[in-house]
N, C-alpha and C positions, 0 to 999 in steps of 0.2 A: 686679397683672396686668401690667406695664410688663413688668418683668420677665420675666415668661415670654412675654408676646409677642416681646421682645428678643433671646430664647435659638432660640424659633419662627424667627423672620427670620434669626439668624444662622445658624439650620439648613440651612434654605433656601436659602440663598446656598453654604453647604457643600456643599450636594448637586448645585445646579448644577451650579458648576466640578468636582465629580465628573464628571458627566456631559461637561462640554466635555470633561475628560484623556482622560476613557474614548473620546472621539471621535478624540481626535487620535492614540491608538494603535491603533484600531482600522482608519486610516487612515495609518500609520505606513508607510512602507516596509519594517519590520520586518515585519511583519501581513503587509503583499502579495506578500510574499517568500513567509514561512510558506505561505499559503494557494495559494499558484503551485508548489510544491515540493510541499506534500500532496497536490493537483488532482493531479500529474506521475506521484506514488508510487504512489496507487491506481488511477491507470490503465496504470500498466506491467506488463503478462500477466508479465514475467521475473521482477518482484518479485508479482504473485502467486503464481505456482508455487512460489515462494520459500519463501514467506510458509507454504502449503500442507505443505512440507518441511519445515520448518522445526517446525511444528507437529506432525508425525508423528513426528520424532525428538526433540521435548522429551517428547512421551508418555511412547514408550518410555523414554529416560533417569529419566522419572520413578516407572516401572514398578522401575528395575532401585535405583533411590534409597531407596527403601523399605530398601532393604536393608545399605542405602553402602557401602564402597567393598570390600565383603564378596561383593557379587554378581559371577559370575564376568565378567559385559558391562559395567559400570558405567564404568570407564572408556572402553573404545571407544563406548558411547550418549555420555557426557560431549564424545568428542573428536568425533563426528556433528554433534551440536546446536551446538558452536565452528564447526566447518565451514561448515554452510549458513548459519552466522550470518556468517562471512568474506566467503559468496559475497554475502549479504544486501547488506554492509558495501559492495561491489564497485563495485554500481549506481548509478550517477550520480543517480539521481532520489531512495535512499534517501539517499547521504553528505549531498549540499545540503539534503535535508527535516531531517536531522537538523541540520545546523548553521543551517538559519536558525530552527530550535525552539529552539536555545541560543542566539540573539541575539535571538529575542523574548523568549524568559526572562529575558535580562541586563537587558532595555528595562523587563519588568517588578518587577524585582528592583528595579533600580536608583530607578523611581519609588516604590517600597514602603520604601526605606529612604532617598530623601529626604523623603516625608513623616515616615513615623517620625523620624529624627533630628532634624526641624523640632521635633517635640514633647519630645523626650528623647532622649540620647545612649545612654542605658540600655535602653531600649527593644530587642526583639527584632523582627528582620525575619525571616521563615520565607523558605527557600531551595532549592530544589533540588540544588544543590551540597551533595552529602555533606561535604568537606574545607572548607566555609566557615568564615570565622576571625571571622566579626564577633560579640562578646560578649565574646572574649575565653579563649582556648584551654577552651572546655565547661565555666568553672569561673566564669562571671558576675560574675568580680571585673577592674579594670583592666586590662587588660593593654596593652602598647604593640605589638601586630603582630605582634611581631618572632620568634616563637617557633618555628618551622619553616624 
């Protein structure tokens, strides 16, 4: 029984300092950032309207999709839904919401693959970053970095 009360306590203690980390970035200025920048986005009427557009012209592009690039509107819906995504892009409230979403991401990444690498170097950290290189260019074996 030592034993697994041993494993019990060492859980427990695990789970804790879970809970402290999970505190201190949810109290992060990364966090307050994110969460001050979302508050901003969803209340700015320009990036509603936006947003509204935005959505009436992925429709339709997706209407003329069906079809690819065969339909005679496909590209100009294609270059509409760019557009109001441009104008999207414009807005001070969405550029900052989006970049302090990639610096809470980094904050969270980067604690996901210090624990991970605390256990194994092998080990996989899951990432948002499509072009991420850690494992090793998609092929699981050594690699030094260096490959791009």
């Amino acid at each position: 029984m030592a034993v697994m009360e041993s494993r019990t306590l060492d859980m427990s203690a695990i789970l804790l300092e879970a809970y402290d980390l999970a505190d201190m970035i949810k109290y992060s200025a990364e966090t307050a950032d994110y969460l001050y920048w979302k508050q901003a986005k969803d209340a700015d009427p320009e990036v509603a309207r936006l947003v509204k557009e935005f959505a009436k012209k992925k429709e339709l592009f997706e209407e003329c999709e069906r079809f690819g690039h065969y339909h005679p509107n496909y590209h100009e819906a294609l270059d509409q839904v760019k557009a109001v995504q441009a104008q999207l892009d414009e807005v001070e409230a969405v550029r900052k919401y989006k970049e302090a979403e990639r610096k809470l991401d980094d904050l969270l990444y980067t604690v996901s693959e210090t624990i991970a690498r605390s256990v194994s170097e092998t080990i996989k950290v899951p990432s948002n970053d499509p072009l991420a290189s850690s494992g090793g260019c998609s092929s699981g074996g050594s690699c030094s970095g260096n490959c791009g």
